[in-house]
MILO-734982 format. One record per residue (C-alpha): z negated, y negated, x negated; residue number from 0; residue in one letter. Coordinates in nm, 4 decimals. Each point is the difference from the previous one (the first is absolute). Example, Ala and Ser with C-alpha at 12.3 -4.5 7.8 and 13.67 -1.06 7.14 Angstrom:
BEGIN
+----------+----------+----------+-----+---------+
|        z |        y |        x | num | residuo |
+----------+----------+----------+-----+---------+
|  -0.7800 |   0.4500 |  -1.2300 |   0 |       a |
|   0.0660 |  -0.3440 |  -0.1370 |   1 |       s |
+----------+----------+----------+-----+---------+
end
This chain:
BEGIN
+----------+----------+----------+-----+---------+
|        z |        y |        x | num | residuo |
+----------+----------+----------+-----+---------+
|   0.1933 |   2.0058 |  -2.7319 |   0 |       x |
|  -0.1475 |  -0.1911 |   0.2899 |   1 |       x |
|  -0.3093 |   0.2665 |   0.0840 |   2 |       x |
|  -0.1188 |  -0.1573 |   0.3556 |   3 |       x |
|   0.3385 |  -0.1163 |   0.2203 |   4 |       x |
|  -0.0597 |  -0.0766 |   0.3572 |   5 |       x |
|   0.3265 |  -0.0292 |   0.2141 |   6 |       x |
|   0.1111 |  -0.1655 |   0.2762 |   7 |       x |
|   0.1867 |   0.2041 |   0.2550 |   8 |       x |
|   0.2685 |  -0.0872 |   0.2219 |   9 |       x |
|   0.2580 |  -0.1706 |  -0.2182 |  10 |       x |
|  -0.1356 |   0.0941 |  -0.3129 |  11 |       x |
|  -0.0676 |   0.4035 |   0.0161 |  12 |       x |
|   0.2208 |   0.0792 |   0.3109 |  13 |       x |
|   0.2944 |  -0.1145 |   0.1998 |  14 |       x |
|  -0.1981 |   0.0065 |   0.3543 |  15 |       x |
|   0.1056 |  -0.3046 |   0.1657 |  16 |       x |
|   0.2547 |   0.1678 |   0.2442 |  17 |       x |
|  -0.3001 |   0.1918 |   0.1617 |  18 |       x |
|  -0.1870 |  -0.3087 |   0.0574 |  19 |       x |
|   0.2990 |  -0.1461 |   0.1378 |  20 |       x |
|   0.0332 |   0.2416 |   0.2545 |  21 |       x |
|  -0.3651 |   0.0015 |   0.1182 |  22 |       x |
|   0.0094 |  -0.4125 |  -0.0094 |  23 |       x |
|   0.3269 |   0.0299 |   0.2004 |  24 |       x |
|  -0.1723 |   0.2512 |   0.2488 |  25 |       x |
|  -0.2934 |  -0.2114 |   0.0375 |  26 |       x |
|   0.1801 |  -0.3179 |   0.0420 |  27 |       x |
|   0.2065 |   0.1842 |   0.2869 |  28 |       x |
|  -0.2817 |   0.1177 |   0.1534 |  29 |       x |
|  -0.0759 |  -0.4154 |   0.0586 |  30 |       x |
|   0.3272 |  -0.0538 |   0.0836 |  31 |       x |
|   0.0847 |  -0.1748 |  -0.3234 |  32 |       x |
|   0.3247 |   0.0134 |  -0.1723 |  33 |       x |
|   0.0225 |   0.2472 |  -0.2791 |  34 |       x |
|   0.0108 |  -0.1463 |  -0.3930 |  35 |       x |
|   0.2178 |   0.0912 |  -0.2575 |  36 |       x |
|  -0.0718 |   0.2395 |  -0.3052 |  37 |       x |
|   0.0595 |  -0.3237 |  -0.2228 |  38 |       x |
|  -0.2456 |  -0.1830 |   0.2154 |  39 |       x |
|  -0.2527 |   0.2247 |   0.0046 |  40 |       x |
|   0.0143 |   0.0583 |  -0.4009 |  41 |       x |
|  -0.0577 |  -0.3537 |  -0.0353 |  42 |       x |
|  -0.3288 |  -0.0137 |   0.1924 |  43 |       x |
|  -0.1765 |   0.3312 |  -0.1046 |  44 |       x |
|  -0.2441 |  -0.0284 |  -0.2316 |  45 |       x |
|  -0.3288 |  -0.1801 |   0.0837 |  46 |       x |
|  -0.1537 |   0.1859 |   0.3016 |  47 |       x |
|   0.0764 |   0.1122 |   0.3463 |  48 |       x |
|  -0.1398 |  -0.3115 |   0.1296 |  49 |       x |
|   0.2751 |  -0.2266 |  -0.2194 |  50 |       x |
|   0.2533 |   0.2301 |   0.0677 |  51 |       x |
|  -0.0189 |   0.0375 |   0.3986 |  52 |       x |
|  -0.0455 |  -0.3902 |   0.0368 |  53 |       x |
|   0.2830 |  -0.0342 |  -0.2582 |  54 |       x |
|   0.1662 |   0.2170 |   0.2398 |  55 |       x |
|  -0.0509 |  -0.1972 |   0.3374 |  56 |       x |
|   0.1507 |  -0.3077 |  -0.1751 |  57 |       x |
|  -0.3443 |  -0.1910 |  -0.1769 |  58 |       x |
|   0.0712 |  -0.0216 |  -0.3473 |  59 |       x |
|  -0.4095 |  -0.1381 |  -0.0176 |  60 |       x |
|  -0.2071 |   0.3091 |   0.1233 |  61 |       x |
|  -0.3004 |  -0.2342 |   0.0863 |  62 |       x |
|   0.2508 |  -0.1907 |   0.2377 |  63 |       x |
|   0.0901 |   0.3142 |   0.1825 |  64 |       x |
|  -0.1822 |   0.0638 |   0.3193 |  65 |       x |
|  -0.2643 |   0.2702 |  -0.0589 |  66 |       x |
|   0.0495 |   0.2124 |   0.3350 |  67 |       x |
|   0.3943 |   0.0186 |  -0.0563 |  68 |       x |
|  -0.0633 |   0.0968 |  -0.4100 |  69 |       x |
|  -0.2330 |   0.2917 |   0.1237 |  70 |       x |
|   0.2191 |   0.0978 |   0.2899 |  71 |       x |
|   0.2488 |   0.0702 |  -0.2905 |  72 |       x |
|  -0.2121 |   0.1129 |  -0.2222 |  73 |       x |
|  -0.0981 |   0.2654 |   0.2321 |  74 |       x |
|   0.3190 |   0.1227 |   0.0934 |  75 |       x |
|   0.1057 |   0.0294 |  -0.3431 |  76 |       x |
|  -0.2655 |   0.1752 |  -0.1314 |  77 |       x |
|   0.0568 |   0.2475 |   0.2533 |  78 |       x |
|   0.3771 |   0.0260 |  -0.0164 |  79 |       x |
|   0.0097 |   0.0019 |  -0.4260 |  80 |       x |
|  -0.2568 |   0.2478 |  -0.0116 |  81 |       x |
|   0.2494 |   0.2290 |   0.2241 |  82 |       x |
|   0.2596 |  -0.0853 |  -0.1736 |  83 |       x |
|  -0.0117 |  -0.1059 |  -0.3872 |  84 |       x |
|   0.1033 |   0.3704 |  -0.0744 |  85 |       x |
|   0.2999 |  -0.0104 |   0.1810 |  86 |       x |
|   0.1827 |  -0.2160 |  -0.2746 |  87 |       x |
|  -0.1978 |   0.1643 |  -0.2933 |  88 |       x |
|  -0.0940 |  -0.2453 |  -0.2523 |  89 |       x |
|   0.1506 |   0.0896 |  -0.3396 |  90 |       x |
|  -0.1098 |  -0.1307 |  -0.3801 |  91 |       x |
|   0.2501 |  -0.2170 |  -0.1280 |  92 |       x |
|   0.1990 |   0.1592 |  -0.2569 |  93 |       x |
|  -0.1923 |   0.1240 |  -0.2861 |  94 |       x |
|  -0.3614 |  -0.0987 |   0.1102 |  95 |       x |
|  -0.0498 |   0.3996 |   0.0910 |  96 |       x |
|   0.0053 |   0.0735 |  -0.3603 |  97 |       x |
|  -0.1429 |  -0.2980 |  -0.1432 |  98 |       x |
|  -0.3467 |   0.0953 |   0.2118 |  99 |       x |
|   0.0154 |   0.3460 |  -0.1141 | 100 |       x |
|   0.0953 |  -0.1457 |  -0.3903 | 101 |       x |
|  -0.3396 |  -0.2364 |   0.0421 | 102 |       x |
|  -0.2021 |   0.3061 |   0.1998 | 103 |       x |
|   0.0750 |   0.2180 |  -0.2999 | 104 |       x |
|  -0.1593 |  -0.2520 |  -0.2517 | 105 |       x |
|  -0.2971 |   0.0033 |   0.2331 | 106 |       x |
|   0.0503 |  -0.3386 |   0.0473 | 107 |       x |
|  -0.2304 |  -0.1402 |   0.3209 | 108 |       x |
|   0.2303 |  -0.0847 |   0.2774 | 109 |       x |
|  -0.0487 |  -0.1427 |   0.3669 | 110 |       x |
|   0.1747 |  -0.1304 |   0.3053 | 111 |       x |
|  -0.1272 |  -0.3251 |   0.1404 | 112 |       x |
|   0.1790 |  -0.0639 |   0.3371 | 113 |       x |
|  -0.0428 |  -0.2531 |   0.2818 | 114 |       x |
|   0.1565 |   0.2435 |   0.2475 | 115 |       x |
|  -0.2859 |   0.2478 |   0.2123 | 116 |       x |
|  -0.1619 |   0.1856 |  -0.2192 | 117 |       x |
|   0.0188 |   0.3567 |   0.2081 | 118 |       x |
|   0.3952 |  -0.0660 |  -0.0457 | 119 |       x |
|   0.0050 |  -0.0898 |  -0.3649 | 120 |       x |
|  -0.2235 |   0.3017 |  -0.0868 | 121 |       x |
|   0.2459 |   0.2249 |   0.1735 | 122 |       x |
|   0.3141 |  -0.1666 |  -0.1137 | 123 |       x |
|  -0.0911 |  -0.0359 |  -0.3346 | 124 |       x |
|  -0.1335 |   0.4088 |  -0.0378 | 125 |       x |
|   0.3366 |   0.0694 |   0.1538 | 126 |       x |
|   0.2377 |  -0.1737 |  -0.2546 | 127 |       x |
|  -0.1826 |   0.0497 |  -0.2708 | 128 |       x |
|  -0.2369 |   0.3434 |   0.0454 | 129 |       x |
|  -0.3595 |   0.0348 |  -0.0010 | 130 |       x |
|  -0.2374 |  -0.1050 |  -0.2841 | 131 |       x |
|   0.2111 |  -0.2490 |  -0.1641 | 132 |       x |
|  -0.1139 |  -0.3448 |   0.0691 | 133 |       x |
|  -0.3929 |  -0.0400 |   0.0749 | 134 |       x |
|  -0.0945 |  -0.2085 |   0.1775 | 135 |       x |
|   0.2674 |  -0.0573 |   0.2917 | 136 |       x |
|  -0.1315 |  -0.3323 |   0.1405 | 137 |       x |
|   0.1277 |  -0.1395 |   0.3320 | 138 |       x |
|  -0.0981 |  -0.2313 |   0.2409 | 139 |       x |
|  -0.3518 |   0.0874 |   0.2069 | 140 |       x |
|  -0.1872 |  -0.3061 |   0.0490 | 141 |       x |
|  -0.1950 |   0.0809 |  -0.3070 | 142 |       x |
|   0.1607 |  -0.2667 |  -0.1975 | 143 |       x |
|   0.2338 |  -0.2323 |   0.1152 | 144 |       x |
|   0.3514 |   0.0001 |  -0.0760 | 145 |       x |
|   0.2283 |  -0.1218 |  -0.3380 | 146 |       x |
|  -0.0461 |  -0.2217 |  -0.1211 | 147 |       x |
|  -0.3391 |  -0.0108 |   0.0120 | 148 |       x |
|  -0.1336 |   0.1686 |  -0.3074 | 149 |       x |
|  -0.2988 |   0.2000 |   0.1415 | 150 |       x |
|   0.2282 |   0.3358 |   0.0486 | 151 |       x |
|   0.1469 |  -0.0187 |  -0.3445 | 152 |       x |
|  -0.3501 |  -0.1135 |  -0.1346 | 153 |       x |
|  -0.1963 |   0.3393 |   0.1602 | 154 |       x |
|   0.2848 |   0.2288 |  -0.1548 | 155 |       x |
|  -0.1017 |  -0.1558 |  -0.3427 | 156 |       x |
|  -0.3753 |   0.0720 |   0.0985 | 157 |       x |
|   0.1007 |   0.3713 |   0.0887 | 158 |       x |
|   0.1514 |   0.0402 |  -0.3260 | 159 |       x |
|  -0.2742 |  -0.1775 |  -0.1681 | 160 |       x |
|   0.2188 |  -0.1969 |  -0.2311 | 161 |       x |
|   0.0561 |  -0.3881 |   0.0022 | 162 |       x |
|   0.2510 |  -0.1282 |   0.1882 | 163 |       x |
|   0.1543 |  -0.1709 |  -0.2809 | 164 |       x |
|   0.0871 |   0.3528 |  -0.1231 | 165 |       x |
|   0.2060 |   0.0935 |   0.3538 | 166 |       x |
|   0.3451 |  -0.0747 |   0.0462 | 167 |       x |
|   0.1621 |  -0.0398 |   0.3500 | 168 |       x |
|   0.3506 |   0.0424 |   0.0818 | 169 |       x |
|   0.1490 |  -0.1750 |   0.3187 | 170 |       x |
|   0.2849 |  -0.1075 |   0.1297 | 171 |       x |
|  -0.1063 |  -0.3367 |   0.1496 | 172 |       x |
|  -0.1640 |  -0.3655 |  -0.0723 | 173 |       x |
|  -0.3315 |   0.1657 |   0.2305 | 174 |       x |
|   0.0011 |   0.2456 |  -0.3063 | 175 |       x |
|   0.0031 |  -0.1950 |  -0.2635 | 176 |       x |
|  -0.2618 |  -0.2350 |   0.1635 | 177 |       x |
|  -0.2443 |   0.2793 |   0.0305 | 178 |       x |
|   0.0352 |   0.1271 |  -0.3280 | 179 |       x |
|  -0.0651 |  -0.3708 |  -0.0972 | 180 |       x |
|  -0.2821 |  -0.0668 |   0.1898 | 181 |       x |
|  -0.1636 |   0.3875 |  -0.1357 | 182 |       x |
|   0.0681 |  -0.1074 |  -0.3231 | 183 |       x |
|   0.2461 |   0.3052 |  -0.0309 | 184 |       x |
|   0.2983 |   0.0032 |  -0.2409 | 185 |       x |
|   0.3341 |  -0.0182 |   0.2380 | 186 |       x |
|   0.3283 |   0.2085 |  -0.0135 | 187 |       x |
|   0.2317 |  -0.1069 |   0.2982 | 188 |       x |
|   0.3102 |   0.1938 |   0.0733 | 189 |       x |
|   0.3350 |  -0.1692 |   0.1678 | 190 |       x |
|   0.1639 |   0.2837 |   0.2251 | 191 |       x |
|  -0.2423 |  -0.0642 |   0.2682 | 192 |       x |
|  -0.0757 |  -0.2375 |   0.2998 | 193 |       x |
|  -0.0482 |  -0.3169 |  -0.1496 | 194 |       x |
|   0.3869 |  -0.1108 |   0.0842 | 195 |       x |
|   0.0270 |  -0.3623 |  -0.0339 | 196 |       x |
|  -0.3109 |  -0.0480 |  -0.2307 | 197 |       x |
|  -0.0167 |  -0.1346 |  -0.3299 | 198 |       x |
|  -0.2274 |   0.3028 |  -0.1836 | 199 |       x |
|   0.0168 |  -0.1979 |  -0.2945 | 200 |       x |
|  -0.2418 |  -0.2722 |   0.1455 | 201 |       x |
|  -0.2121 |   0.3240 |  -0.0890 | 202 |       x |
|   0.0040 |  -0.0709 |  -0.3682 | 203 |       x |
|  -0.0197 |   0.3388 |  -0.0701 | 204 |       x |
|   0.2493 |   0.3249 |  -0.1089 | 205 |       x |
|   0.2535 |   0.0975 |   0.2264 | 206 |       x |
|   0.1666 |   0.3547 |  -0.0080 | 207 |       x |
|   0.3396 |   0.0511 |   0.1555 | 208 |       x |
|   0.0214 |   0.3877 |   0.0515 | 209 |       x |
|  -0.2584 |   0.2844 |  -0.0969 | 210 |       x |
|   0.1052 |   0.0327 |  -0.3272 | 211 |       x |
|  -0.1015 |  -0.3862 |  -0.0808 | 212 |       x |
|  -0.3355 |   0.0360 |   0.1605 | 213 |       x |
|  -0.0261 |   0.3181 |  -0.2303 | 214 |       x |
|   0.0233 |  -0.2117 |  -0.2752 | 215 |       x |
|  -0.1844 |  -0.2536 |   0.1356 | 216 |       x |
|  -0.3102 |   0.2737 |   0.0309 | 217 |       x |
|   0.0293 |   0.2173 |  -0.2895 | 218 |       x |
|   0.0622 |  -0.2735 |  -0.2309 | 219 |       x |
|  -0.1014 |  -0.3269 |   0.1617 | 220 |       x |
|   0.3398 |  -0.1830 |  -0.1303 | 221 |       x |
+----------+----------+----------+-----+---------+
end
C-alpha cells in the first residue's frame, strides 16, 4: 500500500464545482458580467483564484488580465463562495468515502493539497470527510504559492519527515501532475474530474477511472 497519499481536491476527492459556480456567477453579476456555464466553469477551475477569475472575465493569459478588474473579482467572489459553497454541498465522487476510510484504517498518511482558500478547504474537507482523517489540510494562504509550484507539496513531505520520492499525489489535472513532477512525488491522476478536454495521458503516469481503480492503483500499485 501507498503509506503517504496527498490528494488533490476539487475534481479528485469531491464533486464541488457547482458551488463555485454559483459564487463565480454571483460575483460576476455583481460587475455586471454575464453569468458562465457549469461546463465553462469546470474547465477553468483548477490553478488558483487568480487564473480562474481572469479566466472568467474572458483572458485566457492571467498576466494579460488587468490587475484592478482580476481583484475586483476576486473580491467579490471570495465573499460570495464563502456564503455560499454550502448551499450546493460538495459530495465525494462515488466510492472515494470509503476508499479514505479503507486507507485511514491502514494508518496510511493522508492529506489534502488544494489551491482553493485554505479557511474553506479546512472546513469543506472536515465536513465530507469527518475530523482527524487527513493531516495536514493544506490550502492556499500566501505561505506557499499555488500548484504547481512544488513548495506546498514539498513542506507536507517535510511534516511527515519522509522523502518526497516516497509521497504519492492524486489529482485530477495537468497542474497536478506537474507538481508532483517538479516535488519529485510519484503521481496517480484520476479522470472523473475537471480536466475536460485535456489529454491526462501527456501525464505519463496511471490513470484510475472510478474509486475502485484508484483502489487498486493504491493498495497494489498496478
Amino acid at each position: 500500500m501507498k503509506e503517504a497519499i496527498v490528494f488533490d481536491l476539487d475534481g479528485t476527492l469531491v464533486h464541488s464545482m457547482p458551488g463555485i459556480a454559483i459564487g463565480l456567477n454571483r460575483a460576476l453579476g455583481c460587475m455586471g458580467r454575464l453569468a458562465l456555464t457549469q461546463e465553462r466553469v469546470a474547465n477553468i477551475i483548477g490553478c488558483g483564484v487568480r487564473n480562474l477569475c481572469s479566466h472568467a472575465l474572458g483572458y485566457d493569459d492571467e498576466a494579460a488580465a488587468p490587475t484592478e478588474l482580476v481583484d475586483e473579482l476576486i473580491a467579490h467572489f471570495q465573499r460570495e463562495y464563502s456564503a455560499c459553497w454550502r448551499q450546493q454541498a460538495p459530495k465525494p465522487y462515488p466510492g472515494i468515502a470509503e476508499l479514505i476510510v479503507e486507507l485511514s484504517g491502514a494508518r496510511a498518511h493522508l492529506a489534502v493539497l488544494s489551491n482553493k482558500q485554505h479557511e474553506i478547504t479546512h472546513d469543506m474537507v472536515r465536513e465530507v470527510f469527518g475530523d482527524h482523517v487527513f493531516a495536514p489540510i493544506v490550502g492556499y494562504t500566501g505561505e506557499f504559492p499555488r500548484k504547481p509550484a512544488p513548495d506546498a507539496l514539498l513542506h507536507i513531505a517535510r511534516l511527515w519527515n519522509i522523502p518526497p520520492q516516497q509521497l504519492t499525489m492524486v489529482g485530477d489535472s495537468l497542474t497536478d501532475a506537474a507538481t508532483a513532477r517538479a516535488a519529485g512525488a510519484q503521481l496517480i491522476l484520476v479522470d472523473w474530474g475537471y480536466a475536460q478536454g485535456k489529454d491526462l495521458s501527456a501525464a505519463g503516469c496511471p490513470i484510475a477511472h472510478d474509486a475502485a481503480q484508484l483502489r487498486s492503483l493504491l493498495t497494489r500499485g498496478t
